[in-house]
N, C-alpha and C positions, 0 to 999 in steps of 0.2 A: 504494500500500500504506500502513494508517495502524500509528501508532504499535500500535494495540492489537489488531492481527494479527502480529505480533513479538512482543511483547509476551508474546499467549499462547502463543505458539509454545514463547519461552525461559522462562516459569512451569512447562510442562508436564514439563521437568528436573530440579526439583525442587530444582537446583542453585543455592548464592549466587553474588551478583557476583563475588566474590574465586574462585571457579573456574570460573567460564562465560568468560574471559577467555582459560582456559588452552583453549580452544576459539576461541572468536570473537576475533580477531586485532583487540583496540579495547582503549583506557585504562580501569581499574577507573572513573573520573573519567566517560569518556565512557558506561559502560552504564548508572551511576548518575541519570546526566544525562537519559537514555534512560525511566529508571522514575518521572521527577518531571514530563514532558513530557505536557502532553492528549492521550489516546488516540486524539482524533478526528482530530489532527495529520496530515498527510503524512511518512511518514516517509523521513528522506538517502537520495536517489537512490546518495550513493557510498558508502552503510553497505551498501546492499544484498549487494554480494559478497563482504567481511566477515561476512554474517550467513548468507549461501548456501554459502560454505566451510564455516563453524562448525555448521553443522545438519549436512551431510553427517560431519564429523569425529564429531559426536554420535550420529549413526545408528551408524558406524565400530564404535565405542566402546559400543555399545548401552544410551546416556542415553535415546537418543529412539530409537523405532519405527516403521516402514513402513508398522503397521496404525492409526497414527493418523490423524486425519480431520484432523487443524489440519498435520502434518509432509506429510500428501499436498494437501493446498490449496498450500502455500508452495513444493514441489517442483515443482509443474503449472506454478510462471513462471522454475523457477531450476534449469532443466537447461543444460547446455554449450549452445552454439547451435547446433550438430550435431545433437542430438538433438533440439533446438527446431523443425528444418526435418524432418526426417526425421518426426516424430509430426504436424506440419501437411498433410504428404504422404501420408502412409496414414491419416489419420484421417477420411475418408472410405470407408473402408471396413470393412464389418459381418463380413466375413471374417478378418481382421484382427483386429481392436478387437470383442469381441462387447458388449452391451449393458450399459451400466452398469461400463466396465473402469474399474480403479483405475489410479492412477498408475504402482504396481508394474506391475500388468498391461499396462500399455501399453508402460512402455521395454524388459520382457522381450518382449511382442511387433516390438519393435521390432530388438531382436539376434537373437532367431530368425527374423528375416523378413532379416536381414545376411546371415546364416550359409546360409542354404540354399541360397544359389549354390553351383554345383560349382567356378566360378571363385574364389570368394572365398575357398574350403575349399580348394581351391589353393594360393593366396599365401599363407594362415594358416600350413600345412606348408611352407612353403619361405623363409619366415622368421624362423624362431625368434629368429635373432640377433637382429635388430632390437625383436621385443616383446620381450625379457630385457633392451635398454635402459635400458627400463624400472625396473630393480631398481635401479637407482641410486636413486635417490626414497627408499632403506629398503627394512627388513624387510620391512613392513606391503605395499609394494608387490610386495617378491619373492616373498612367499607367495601372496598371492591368484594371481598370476601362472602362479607353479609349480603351483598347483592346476586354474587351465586349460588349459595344455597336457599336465596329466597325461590331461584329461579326453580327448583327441582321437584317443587308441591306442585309450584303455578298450574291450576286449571284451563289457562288461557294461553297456555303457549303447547306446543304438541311434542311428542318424545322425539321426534327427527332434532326439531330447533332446539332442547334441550342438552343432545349431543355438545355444544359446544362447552355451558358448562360443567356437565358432569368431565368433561374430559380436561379441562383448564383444573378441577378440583383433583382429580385423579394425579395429575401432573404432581399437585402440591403432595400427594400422599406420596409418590414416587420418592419425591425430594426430602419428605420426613423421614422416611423407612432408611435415608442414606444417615442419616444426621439425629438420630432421634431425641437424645441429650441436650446436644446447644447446635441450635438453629444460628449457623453467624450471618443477619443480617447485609453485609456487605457482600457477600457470595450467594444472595438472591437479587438483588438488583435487577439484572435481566431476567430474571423469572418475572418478578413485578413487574416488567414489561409485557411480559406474553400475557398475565392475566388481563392485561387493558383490551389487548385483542375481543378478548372474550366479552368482559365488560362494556366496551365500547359499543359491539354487534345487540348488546341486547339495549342498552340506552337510545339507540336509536330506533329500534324496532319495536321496543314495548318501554316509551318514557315512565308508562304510570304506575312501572317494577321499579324506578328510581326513587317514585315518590316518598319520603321518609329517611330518603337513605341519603346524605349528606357527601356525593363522591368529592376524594379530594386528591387534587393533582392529574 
């Protein structure tokens, strides 16, 4: 990745150095350092998930957008590694994946193609406990949260569209069963991304599931 695919990424913010900081986990020193560097450069292998956090944070926050073409190129190499393997595994197939899917379109087919076990839609309903862990993280995490298990009673949405949160909650059981002790919030970061995917599909489709629910970020 060269400096001047970053670059355009963090321009398209619109935001200065002295606030992309409060995002991107780096020294004002070290992003300035970043803007006076040849584009054509290679740029730090260990800036990378410092700059993969701070995007996802910025989507969060809606600085930056899903339906951008430079935020969907940079997401296509800087998903969790879970998801990394999981879209190399179905991405053979046109069933799946129809033609020309975006990046959104793919990791949402990627929770819906989670969630449509009977098995997995199982364990989603028999452990609540465990993905409510989760709210430790913050607000930001116990809403999005609360908003998918509101979604899994709902009468008014049907088991297809469902799919997407049981498989976004599934994900989070995945990622407990690795960690079960201490959850280190800093090494979910991009997971809290992938739940917005989720989140995001049903806020739009069914607002008056948000009703009550306080999303933040």
């Amino acid at each position: 990745m060269k400096y001047s695919e970053v670059m355009a990424l963090l321009n398209e913010t619109g935001l200065s150095p002295e606030a992309l900081v409060h995002y991107i986990p780096v020294s004002n020193s070290t992003y300035r350092r970043w803007i006076k560097t040849s584009p054509l450069e290679e740029f730090p292998k260990e800036y990378e998930v410092s700059v993969a956090s701070g995007v996802y944070k910025l989507l969060n926050a809606r600085v930056l957008s899903y339906d951008s073409s430079l935020v969907n190129a940079f997401l296509k190499n800087h998903l969790p590694e879970y998801f990394q393997a999981a879209l190399k595994q179905l991405d053979g197939s046109s069933d799946i994946f129809p033609k020309n899917s975006s990046h959104q379109d793919k990791v949402m087919a990627v929770l819906s193609n989670l969630g449509s076990g009977a098995k997995v839609r199982t364990q989603v309903e028999r452990s609540t406990k465990k993905i409510m862990k989760f709210s430790e993280f913050g607000s930001a995490w116990k809403q999005r949260i609360s908003l998918l298990l509101k979604i899994i009673p709902s009468k008014e949405i049907s088991l297809p569209e469902k799919a997407f949160s049981y498989g976004a909650l599934f994900y989070l059981l995945w990622l407990f069963d690795l960690t079960p002790d201490t959850l280190p919030v800093f090494g979910f970061v991009d997971d809290f991304g992938v739940l917005g995917f989720a989140v995001a599909y049903y806020v739009k489709r069914f607002p008056q599931l948000a009703e009550g629910i306080e999303l933040i970020g």
